[in-house]
N, C-alpha and C positions, 0 to 999 in steps of 0.2 A: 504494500500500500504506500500511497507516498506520504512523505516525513510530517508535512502541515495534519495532524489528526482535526484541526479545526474545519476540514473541510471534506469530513466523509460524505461519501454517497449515503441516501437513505431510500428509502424505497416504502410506498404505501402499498405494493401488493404480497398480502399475507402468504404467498408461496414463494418468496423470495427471500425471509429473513434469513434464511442457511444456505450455504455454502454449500455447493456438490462436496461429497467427500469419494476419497478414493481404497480402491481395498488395503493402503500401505497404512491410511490415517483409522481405519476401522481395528487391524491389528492391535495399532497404536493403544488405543480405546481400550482395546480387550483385555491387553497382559496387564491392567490394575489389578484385574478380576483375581487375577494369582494370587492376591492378599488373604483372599478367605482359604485358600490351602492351610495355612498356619493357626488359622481360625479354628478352624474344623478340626484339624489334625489335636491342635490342644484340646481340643472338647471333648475329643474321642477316644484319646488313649490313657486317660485316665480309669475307666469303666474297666480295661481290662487289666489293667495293673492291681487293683482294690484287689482282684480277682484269684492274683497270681500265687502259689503257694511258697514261692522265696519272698516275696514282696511282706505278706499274713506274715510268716517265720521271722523276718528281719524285723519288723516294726513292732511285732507283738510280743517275739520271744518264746512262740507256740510251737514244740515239736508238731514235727509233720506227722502228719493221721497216717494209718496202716493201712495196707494196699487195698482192702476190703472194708473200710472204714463203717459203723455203726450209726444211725442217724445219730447222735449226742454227738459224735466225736464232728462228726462233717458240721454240725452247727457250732461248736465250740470253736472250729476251727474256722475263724473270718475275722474281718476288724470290727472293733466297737462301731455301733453306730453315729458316735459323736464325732469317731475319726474320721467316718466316710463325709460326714457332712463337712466336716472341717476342709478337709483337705480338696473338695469338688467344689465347695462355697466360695473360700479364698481367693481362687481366679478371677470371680466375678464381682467377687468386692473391687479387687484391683482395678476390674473392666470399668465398672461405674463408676470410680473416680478418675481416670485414667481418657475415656470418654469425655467428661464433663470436663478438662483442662484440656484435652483438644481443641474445645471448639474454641477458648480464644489464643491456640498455639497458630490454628489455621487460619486468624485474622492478621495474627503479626508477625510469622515467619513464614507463610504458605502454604497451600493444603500438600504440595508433592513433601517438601523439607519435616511438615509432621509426620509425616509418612515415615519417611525412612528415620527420623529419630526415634518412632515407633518401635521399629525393626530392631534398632542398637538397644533401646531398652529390653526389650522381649530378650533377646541373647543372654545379657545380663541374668535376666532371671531363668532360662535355661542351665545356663552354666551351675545356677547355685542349686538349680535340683537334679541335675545328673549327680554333683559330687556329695547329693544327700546320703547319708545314713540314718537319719533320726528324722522323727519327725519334723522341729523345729525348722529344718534347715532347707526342708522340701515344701513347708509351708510360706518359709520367708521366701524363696523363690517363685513358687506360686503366684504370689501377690504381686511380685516386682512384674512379672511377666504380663500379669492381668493391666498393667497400666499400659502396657506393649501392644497387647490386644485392645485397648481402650480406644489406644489412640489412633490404630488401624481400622479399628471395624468401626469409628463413626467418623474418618475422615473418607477414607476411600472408596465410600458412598457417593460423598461429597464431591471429593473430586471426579467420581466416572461419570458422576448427574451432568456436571457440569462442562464436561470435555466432547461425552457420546453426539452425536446425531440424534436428532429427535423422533427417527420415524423406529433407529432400532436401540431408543436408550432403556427401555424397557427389556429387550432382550437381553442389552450387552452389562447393565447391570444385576439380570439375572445371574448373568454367568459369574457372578462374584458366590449366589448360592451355591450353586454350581460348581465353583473349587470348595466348597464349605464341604461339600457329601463328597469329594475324594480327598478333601484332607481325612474328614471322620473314616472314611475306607482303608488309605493306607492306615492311619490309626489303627484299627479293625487286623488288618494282615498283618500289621508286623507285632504287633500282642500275640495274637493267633501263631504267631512263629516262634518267638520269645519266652512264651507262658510253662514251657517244661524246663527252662534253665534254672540250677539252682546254685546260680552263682548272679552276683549284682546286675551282671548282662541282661538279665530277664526285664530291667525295670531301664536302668540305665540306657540299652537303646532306643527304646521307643521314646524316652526322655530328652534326649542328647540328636537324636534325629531332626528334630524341631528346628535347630537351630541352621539347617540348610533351607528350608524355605524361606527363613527370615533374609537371609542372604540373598538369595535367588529375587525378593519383591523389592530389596533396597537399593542393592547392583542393579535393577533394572530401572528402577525411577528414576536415577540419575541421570538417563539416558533419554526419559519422556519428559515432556514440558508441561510448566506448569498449566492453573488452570488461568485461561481468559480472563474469566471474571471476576478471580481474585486482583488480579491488574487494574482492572476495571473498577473494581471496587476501592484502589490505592492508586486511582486518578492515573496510572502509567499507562496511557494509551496507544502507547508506541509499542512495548510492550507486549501487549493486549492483540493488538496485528500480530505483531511477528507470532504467537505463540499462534494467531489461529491460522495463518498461513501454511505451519508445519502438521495440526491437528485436519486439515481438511485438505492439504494439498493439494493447495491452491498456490500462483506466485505471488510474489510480493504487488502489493498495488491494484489485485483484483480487485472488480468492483461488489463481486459476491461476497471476496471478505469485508471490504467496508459496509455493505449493508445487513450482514449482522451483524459488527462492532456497533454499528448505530443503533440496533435493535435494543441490545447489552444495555449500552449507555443511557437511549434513552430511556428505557426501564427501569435503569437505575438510580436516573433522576428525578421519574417520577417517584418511586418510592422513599428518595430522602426525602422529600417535600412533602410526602404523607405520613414519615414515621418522624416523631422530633427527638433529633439531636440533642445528644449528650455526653458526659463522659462515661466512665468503664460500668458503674453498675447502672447507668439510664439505660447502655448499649443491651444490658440483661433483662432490664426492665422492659424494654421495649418489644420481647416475646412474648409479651400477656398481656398488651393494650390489646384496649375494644372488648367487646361483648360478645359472649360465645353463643348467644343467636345467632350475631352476623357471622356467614360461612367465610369469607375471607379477612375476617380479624385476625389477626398477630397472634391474641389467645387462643381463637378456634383453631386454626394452623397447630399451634405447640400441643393445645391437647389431644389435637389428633394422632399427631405423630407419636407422642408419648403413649396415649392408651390404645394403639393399633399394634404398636413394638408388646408392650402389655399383653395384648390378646394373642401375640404370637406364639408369647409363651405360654399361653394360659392352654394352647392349645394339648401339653402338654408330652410332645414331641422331645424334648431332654429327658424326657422321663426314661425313653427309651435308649437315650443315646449316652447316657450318665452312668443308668442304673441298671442296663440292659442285662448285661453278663450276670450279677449279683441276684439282681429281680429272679431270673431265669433258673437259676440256682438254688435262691430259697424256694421256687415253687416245689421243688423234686418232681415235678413232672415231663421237665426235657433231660436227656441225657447229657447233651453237650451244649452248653450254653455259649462258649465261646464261638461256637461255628453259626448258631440261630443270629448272634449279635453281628456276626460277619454277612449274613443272608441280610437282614435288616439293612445294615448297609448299604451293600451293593444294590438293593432297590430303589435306596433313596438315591445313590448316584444316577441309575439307568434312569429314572424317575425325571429328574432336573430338567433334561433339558428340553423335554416337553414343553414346557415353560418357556422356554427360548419364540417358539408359536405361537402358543395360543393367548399369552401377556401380549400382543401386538394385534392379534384377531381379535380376540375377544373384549381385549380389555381388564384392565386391574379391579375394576368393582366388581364384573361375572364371575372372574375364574375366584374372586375372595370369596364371595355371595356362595358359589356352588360348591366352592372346596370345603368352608364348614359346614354344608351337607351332609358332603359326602365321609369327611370326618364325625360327624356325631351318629350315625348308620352305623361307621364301622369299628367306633369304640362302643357302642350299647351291647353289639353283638360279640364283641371279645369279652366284656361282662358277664352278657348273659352264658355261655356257655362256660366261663369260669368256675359260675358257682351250682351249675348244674351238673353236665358230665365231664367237665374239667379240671375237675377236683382231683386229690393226688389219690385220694382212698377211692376214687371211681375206676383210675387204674384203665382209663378212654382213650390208646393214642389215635382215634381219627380224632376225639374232642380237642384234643392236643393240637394235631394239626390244622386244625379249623380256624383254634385260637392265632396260631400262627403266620395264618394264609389272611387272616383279617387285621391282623398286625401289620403284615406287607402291605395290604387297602388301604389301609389308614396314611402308612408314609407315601401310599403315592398319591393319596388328595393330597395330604401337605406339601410334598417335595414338589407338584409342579403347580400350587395355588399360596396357604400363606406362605412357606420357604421362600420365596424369590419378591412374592408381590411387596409384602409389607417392607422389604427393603426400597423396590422400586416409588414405592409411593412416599417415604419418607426423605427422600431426594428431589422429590418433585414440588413438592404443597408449599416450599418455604420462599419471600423475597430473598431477595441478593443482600439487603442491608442486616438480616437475622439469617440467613440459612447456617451459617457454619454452626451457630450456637443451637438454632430449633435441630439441626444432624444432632447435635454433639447431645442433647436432651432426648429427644427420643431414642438413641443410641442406648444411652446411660439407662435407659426407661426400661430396655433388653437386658441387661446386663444387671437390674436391680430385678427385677424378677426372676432373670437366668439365677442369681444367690438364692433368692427368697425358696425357688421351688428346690434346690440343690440341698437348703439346709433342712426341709420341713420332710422331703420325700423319703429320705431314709427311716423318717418316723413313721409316714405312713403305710409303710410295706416291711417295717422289718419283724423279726419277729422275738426280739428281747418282751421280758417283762410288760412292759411301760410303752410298746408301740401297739398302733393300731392295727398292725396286722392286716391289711385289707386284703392280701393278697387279689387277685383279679377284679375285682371289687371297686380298686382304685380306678379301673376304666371305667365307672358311671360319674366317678368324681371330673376325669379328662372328658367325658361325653358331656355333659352339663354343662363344663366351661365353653367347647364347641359350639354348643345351641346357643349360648349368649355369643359368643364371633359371629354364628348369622344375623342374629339381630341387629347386633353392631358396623357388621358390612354392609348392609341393606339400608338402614338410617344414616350413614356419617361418612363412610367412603365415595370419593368424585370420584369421577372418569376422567383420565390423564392422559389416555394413549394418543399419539401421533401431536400432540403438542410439545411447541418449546418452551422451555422454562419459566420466557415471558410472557407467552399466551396463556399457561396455569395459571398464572396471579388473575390476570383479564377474567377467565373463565372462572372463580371464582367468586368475583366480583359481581358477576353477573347472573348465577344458576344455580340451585342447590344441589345436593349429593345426588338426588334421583331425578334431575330432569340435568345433568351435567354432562350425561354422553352422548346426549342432543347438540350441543352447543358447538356453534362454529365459528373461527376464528372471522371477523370483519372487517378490523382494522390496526396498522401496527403505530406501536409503541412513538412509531421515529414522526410518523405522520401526525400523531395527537398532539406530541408535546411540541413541534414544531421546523417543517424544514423548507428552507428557500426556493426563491422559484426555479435557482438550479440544477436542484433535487438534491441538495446533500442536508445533512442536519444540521440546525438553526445554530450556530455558533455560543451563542448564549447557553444553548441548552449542555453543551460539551464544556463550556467555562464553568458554569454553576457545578458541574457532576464532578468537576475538578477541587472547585473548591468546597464542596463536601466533603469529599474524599480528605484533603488536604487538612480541612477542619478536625474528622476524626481518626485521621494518625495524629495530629498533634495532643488531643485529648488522651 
């Protein structure tokens, strides 16, 4: 573009705010998505270490049970339930604060540079739990790590929202789910490979492996550019071109790049002029102005984003993927639990990228709408057969199997409806002057439920003294929380697909949740706020967005 930004092109036809892009700048897009590898992979490989009988022996000091072991001895033989909770919670305490200092890490050092500081924190707390022995030391790593994951899995939303094409930013942030279930996979395999060594290897590698993904997503962001609209939002509008010249490849001084930098800007200048200015807590404050009647208030935005991440987990999808191995164990009605948890798995993988589709057909309100359907169907019926011929003294393996095969149903509503959506749409719903912070909030809002169900579950399925015992039981508790995600998707979820960034705000503005996938874009951002009769954007409006900008770096 040329060097004067005071004199972009702008354009009033709503199919021209973006830039053609090329298959080299979609690539580009894609390899963020690698971030949830690391995501997944930690969430995963936890379940099967709890599991492991050198892991039980080291931390407990439990001789190992005899080759034919007695049900007393097989139950005596596991961790306290306090430990399980401990040590599966702690991640996600890390996450949620970890998350929650992202979002003003991505205001003032940039969304890629949080990124990969992410990454160098997360190693750190790898490192301290490979070289664990004891508990303390595998906890204090945990936690450091959880800030690693905090600061990845609510910025690198962020940035793919913000970078993708808008006809496949729903797909291509899918696929951040998408590395999530082949992180949780290898997780899955290399436990499953690990789990007869009875030497520290057993724990250690699947520990200490971690620490190449984090490599592999940090090494590579150094290499991708930042995002546009962080530039854009710190007045660098010079910047702001070059970076979207390399994401759309396009040459320098196209006029397609300059008319969606105008799109950017003037969107951005409309909404400083509607959000008022302040310093560092007005900037916090200014995610809960307006009234959450109105569907595009700053409030109704944050709480959406926050209690959609909420229902994600409410769905109760960690359950399985936490407490998989152990669940399956105390039942005594599988023989091999580690391999059912490997099966589980691999479905949610094959599963994902369904999503890649039908998130762009259909839409993120349908496939939300229909997946907790078809999630609360297929946890009633892994209940119901639980506590009728699924019982360990019924002694049922087709009941077993049924249980299992509806277990598979279940993650594939989730793996290709809430697994992918509810990340997509919390990328979408927020201005440019809050999104980092509404990411960095609803993020936290995952990762504070991610604890909340990690510390309570162990309670509710184990079978000490003093727990509830639900045994399969617990799936009318995860079916109940599903039937309120429909209700939830059906009243409060908009329709996002095939819009840009800027046209979300517009579209909310204008349409509520259930008349929103009606709505078609009319007019752009550069046209309303103002541009000359030579068609580029109104000079004034590019001074003013500057010195916003310029106002609050100096704040």
């Amino acid at each position: 573009m040329a060097s004067n930004t005071h004199n972009l092109v702008a354009t009033a036809d709503v199919n021209r705010i973006e830039a053609p892009v090329t298959v080299k700048a979609y690539l580009m897009c894609a390899f963020a998505s690698f971030g949830g590898i690391f995501f997944g992979y930690d969430s995963g490989y936890i379940s099967g270490v709890m599991g492991m009988n050198y892991f039980i022996h080291l931390y407990e000091g439990l001789p190992y049970p005899p080759a034919n072991p007695t049900t007393a001895q097989t139950n005596a033989f596991t961790l306290p339930d306090w430990k399980k909770s401990l040590i599966t919670s702690i991640l996600s305490a890390g996450t949620f604060f970890g998350a929650l200092m992202a979002g003003d890490l991505a205001d003032w050092i940039g969304r890629r540079t949080t990124i990969i500081a992410g990454c160098v924190v997360f190693i750190i707390g790898v490192i301290l739990q490979t070289a664990s022995k004891s508990l303390g030391l595998l906890v204090a790593g945990r936690l450091i790590a959880g800030f690693g994951v905090g600061f990845v899995s609510a910025i690198i939303i962020l940035y793919m929202s913000e970078i993708a094409p808008k006809k496949v930013r729903g797909a291509l942030v899918s696929g951040y789910q998408f590395c999530i279930t082949i992180g949780i996979l290898l997780a899955s395999c290399v436990d499953y490979g690990t789990q007869n060594k009875l030497t520290t290897a057993s724990y250690r590698i699947p520990i200490g492996l971690q620490m190449l993904w984090a490599l592999i997503l940090g090494t590579g962001l150094f290499l991708l550019p930042e995002s546009p609209r962080y530039f854009v939002k710190k007045g660098k509008l010079e910047k702001a071109s070059h970076v979207l010249t390399q994401l759309r490849g396009e040459p320098e001084g196209s006029e397609y790049i300059q008319q969606e930098l105008a799109e950017i800007v003037a969107n951005h200048e409309y909404e400083m002029s509607v959000i008022p200015q302040g310093g560092y807590f007005k900037s916090w404050a200014n995610c809960f102005t307006g009234g959450f009647i109105n569907a595009s208030s700053n409030l109704r935005r944050t709480l959406l984003g926050i209690s959609l991440q909420m229902m994600q987990q409410w769905t109760g999808i960690n359950f399985i993927f936490y407490f998989g191995t152990t669940f399956f164990q105390e039942l005594k009605t599988i023989h091999n639990p580690f391999l059912i948890s490997l099966v589980t798995t691999l479905v949610n993988v094959c599963s994902t990228p369904i999503s890649f589709y039908i998130i762009e057909r259909y839409g993120r309100r349908s496939i939300l709408i229909w997946g907790a359907v078809g999630m609360v169907v297929c946890e009633f019926i892994v209940g119901i057969v639980g506590v009728t011929k699924g019982r360990a003294s019924q002694n049922d393996p087709s009941a077993v199997r049924a249980q299992i095969a509806f277990i598979c149903f279940y993650i594939f509503f989730f793996a290709t409806t809430w697994g992918p959506a509810a990340w997509v749409v919390i990328g979408e719903i927020f201005p440019l002057p809050i999104r980092s912070r509404g990411v960095a909030l609803s993020t936290a809002s995952n990762w504070f439920w991610n604890c909340i169900i990690a510390v309570i579950t162990p309670y509710m399925v184990g079978t000490e003294p003093r727990d509830a015992n639900l045994e399969s039981r617990v799936f009318f508790v995860w079916g109940s929380l599903c039937a309120l995600c429909f209700v939830y998707a059906y009243l409060l979820i908009p329709e996002t697909k095939g819009l840009s960034l800027e046209q979300v705000d517009r579209m909310l503005e204008e349409t509520t949740p259930r008349t929103s996938a009606k709505w078609v874009p009319h007019s752009t951002f550069a046209a309303d706020m103002g541009m000359t009769d030579k068609g580029t954007l109104a000079p004034e409006v590019v001074e003013k967005d500057s010195t916003f900008c310029g106002l609050a770096v100096n704040l």
